[in-house]
C-alpha positions in Angstrom: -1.4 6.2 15.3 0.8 3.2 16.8 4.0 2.0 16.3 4.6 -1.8 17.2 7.8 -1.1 19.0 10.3 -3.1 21.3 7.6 -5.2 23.2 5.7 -2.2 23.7 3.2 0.1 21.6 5.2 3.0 20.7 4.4 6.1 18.6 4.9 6.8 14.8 6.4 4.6 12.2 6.6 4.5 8.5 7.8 2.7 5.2 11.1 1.7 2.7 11.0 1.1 -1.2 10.7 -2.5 -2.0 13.1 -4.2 -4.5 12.2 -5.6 -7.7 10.3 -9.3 -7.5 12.9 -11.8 -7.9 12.6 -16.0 -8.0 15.3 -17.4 -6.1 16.5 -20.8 -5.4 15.5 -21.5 -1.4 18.2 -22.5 1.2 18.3 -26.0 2.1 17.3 -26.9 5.4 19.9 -26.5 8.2 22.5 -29.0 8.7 21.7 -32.0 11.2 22.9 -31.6 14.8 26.5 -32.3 15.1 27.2 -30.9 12.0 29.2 -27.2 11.5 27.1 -24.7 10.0 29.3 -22.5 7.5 28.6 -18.7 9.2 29.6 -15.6 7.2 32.0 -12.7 8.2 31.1 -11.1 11.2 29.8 -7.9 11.1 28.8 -7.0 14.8 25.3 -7.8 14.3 23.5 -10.7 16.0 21.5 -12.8 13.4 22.1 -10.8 10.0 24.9 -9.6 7.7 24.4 -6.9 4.8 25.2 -8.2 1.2 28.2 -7.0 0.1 27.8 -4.9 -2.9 27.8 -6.6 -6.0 27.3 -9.8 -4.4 24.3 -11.7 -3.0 22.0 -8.9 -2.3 18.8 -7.5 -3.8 19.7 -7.9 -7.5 23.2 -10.3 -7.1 23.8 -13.5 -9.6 23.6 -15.4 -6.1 20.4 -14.3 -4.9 18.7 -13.9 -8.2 20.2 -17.3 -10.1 20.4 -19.7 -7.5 23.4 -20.6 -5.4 25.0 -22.8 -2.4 23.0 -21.7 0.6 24.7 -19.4 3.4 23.8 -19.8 7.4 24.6 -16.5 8.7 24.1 -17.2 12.3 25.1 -20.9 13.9 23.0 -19.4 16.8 19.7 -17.7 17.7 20.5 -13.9 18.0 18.3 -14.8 21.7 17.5 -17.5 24.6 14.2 -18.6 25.5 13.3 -21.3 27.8 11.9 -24.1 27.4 8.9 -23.1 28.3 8.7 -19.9 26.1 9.8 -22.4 22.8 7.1 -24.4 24.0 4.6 -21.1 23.9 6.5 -20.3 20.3 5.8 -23.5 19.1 2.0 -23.8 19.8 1.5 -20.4 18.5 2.9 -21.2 15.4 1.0 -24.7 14.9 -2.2 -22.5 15.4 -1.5 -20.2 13.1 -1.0 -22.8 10.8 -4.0 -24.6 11.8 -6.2 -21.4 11.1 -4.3 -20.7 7.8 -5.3 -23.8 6.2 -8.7 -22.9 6.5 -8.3 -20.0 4.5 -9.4 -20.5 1.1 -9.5 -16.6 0.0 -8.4 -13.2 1.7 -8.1 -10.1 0.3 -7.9 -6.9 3.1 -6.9 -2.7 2.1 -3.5 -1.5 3.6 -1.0 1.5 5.0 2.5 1.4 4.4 4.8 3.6 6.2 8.5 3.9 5.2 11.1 4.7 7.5 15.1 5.8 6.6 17.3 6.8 8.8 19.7 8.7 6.5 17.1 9.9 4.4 13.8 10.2 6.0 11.8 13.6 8.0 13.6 13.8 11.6 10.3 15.9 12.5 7.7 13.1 11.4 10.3 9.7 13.4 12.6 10.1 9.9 9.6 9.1 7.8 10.6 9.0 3.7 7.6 7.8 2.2 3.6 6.4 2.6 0.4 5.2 1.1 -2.3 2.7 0.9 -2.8 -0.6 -1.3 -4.4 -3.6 -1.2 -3.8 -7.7 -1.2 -5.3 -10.5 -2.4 -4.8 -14.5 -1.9 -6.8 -17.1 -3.1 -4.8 -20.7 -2.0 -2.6 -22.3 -2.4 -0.4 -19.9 -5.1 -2.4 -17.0 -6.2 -1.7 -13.6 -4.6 -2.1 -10.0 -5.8 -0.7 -6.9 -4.3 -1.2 -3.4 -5.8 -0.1 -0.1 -4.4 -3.2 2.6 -4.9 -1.6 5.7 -3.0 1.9 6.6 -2.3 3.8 10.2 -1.3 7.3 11.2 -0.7 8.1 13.4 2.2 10.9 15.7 0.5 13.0 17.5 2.9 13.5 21.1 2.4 16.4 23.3 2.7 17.3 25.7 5.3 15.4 23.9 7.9 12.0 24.6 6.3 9.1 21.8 7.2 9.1 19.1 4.8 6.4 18.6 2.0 4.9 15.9 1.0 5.2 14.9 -3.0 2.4 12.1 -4.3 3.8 9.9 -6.7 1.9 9.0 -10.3 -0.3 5.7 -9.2 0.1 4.4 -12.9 3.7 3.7 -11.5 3.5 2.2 -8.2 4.1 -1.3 -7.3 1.7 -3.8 -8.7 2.1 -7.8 -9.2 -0.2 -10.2 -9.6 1.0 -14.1 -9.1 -1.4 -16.6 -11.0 0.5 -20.1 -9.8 2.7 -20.6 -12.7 3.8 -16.8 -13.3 4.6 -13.8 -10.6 3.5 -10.7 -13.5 5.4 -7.5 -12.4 4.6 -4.1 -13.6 7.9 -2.2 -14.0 5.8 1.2 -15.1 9.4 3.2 -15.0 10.8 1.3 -18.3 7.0 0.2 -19.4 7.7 -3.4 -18.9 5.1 -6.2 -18.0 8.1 -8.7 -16.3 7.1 -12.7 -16.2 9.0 -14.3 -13.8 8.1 -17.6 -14.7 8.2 -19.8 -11.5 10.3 -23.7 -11.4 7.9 -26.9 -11.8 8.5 -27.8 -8.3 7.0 -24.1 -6.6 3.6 -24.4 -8.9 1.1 -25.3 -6.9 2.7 -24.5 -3.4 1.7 -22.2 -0.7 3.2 -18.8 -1.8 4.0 -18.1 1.9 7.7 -17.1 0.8 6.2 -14.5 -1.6 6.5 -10.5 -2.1 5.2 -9.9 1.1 6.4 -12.7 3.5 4.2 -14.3 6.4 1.6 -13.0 4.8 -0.1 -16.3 3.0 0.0 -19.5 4.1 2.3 -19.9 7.1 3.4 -23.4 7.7 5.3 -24.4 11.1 8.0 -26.3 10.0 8.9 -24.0 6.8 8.7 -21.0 9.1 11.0 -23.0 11.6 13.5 -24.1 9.0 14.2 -20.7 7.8 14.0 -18.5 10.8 14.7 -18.2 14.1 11.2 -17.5 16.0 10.2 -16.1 19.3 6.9 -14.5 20.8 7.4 -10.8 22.0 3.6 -9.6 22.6 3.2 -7.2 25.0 1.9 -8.0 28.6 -1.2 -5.5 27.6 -2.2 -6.8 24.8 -1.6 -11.0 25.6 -4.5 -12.4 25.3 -5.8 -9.7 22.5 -2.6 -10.0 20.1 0.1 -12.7 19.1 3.5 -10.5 18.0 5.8 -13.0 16.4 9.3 -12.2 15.4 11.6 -13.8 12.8 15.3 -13.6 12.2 16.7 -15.0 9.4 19.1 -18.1 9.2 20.6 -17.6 5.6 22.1 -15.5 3.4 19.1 -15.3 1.3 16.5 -13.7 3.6 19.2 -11.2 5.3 19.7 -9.7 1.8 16.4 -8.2 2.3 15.4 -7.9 6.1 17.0 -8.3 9.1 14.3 -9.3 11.4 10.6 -9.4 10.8 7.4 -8.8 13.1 4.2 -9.7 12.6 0.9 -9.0 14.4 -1.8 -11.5 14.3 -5.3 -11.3 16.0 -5.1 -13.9 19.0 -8.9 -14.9 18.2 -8.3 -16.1 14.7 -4.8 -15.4 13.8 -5.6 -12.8 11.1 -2.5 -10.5 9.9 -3.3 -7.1 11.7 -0.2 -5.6 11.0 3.4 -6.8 9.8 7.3 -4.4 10.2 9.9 -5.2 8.3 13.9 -4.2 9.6 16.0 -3.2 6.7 19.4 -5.0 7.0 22.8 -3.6 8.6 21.0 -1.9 11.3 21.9 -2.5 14.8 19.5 -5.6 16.3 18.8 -4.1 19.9 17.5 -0.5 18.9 13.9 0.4 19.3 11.9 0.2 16.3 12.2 3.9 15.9 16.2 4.0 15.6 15.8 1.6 13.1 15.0 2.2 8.9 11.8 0.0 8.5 8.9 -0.5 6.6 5.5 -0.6 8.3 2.1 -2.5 7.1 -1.1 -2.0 9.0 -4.2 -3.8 7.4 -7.5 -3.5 7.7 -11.1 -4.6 6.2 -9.8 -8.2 5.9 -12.2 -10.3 3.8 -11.9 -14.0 4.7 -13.4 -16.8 2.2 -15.7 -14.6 -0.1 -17.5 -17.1 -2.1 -17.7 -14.3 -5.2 -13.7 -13.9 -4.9 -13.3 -16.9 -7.4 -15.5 -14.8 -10.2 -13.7 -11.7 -9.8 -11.0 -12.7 -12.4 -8.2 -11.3 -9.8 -5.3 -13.0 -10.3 -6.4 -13.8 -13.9 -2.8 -13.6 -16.7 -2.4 -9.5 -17.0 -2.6 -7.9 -20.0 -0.1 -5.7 -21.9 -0.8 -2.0 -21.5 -0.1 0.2 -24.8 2.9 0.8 -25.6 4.3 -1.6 -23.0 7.4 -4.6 -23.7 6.8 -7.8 -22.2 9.8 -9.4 -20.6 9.9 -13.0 -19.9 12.1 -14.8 -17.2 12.6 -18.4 -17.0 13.3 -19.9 -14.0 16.7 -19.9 -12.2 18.8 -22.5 -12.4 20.8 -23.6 -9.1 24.7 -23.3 -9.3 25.5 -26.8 -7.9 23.4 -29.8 -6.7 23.7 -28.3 -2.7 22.0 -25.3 -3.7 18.4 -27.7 -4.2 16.0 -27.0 -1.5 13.8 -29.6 -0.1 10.4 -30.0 -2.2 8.0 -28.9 0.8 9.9 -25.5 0.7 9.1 -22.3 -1.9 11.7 -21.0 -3.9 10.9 -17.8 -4.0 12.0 -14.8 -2.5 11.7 -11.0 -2.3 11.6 -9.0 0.4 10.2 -5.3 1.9 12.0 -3.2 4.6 10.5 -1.7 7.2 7.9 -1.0 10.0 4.6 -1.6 11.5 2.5 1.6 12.0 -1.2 0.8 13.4 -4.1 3.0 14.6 
């Protein structure tokens, strides 16, 4: 197996636990040149600070309800030239450009979690993996449903670590249907509708529980990240590695930086890492807690995918409660995003891990 590491293939990875779906109000686009962009405290990290506790992180009123957007970062945590923004730019247009031509995709996945405090030192300070799949039908439907996952618990007295297979009637599983992202909360028995506002139904769910994944657009991508190319020198031509830091408050609550793999002869997702926030930006991938995605057996506009019923309302298991959340309200009129942008967010942490 291979690790997508610093610019270069590296060995190992593996993958974080994801926090619960959420529907957020989206930043606003960045302030117009001459303007100051309000930055938050620093923290000695280029590009991303960690949520205070409490505050505007995972599950914070902020993040969750709505609130006045926060740049972190006035500046790109890196230079390019001109000539590499011009290479960034194209890349992302084509990606784009090969996107919209996807009507359906559905492909199987690994997942590979990575901790630092708490993961196997002997196996690159792994804490967790399995397998799922996804599903996308455009512009707003999307599935994604863990089938496999196991623990690595660490043992005492310096014994070698087992692993521990989790009960797959209570792994991660949503299902987003355009007007509705359905979570299954198996732990409390809950079926959770996060209803989503009038202005996201309908849109590209590009800003969705796995992010980059459906739909890129350019300009959105642009807006909300910084963006460079990092693809190795052996595998130009073969690969296009994209990497993404965020610009507010909103997306640094749940990544620090994000890369993403794409084939260079069709720009299909081949694999996707995830940095957890607060870690140090110029460590190698595997100094760094992460969650890692490697897909495979992508399926691209399967004319029986509309029949399948996918992405079809769930229904209530026995015994279950259904829980129904209505869209978040901003805080203040600033908060509003612009209408071509989602307004939904929720984020992994992690890794890429491919074979």
């Amino acid at each position: 197996m291979v690790v997508l590491g610093c610019g270069v293939a590296q060995a190992q990875s593996q993958p974080p636990t994801r926090a619960p779906i959420r529907v957020a109000q989206q930043p606003a686009s960045p302030p117009a040149s001459g303007q100051k962009t309000p930055a938050a405290p620093a923290t000695g990290q280029a590009g991303a600070t960690p949520p205070a506790e409490g505050g505007a992180g995972a599950n914070g009123p902020e993040w969750r309800h709505g609130g006045p957007p926060v740049a972190i970062a006035p500046k790109a945590p890196f230079k390019q030239t001109p000539e590499d923004e011009q290479r960034t730019e194209e890349a992302l247009k084509t990606w784009e450009q090969k996107s919209d031509k996807i009507s359906t995709f559905k492909c199987q996945f690994m997942r590979w979690d990575y901790d630092m405090a708490f993961g196997d030192p002997a196996q690159g300070f792994l804490k967790s993996e399995g397998k799922g799949e996804i599903k996308y039908k455009a512009p707003d439907h999307g599935k994604y449903k863990m089938t496999e996952m196991q623990d690595v618990e660490l043992q005492l007295d310096g014994k070698p670590s087992k692993p521990v297979k989790r009960d797959p009637n209570e792994l991660e599983h949503w299902v987003c249907d355009g007007d509705s992202i359905y979570e299954f909360a198996a732990g409390k028995k809950q079926l959770i509708q996060h209803k989503l506002p009038a202005e996201m139904r309908g849109k590209s769910i590009s800003d969705g529980p796995l992010p980059f994944i459906f739909g890129a657009k350019a300009d959105q991508i642009k807006r909300r990240y910084f963006v460079r190319l990092i693809t190795p020198r052996n595998l130009d031509g073969k690969e296009v590695w994209i990497e993404a830091w965020p610009r507010f408050q909103v997306d640094a609550a749940n990544f620090q930086r994000v890369w993403i793999i794409l084939s260079a002869s069709d720009y299909v997702p081949q694999a996707l890492q995830i940095f957890l926030p607060g870690g140090q930006p110029n460590l190698p991938p595997t100094k760094c807690s992460r969650t890692a995605y490697g897909f495979e057996k992508q399926v691209i506009n399967d004319p029986l995918a509309i029949l399948k019923g996918d992405f079809l309302p769930p229904l209530l298991p026995p015994f279950w409660k259904k829980i129904v959340e209505e869209p978040p309200v901003a805080n203040a009129p600033a908060a509003a995003a612009p209408p071509d942008q989602p307004k939904q967010a929720q984020r992994d942490s992690g890794t890429i891990k491919r074979k």
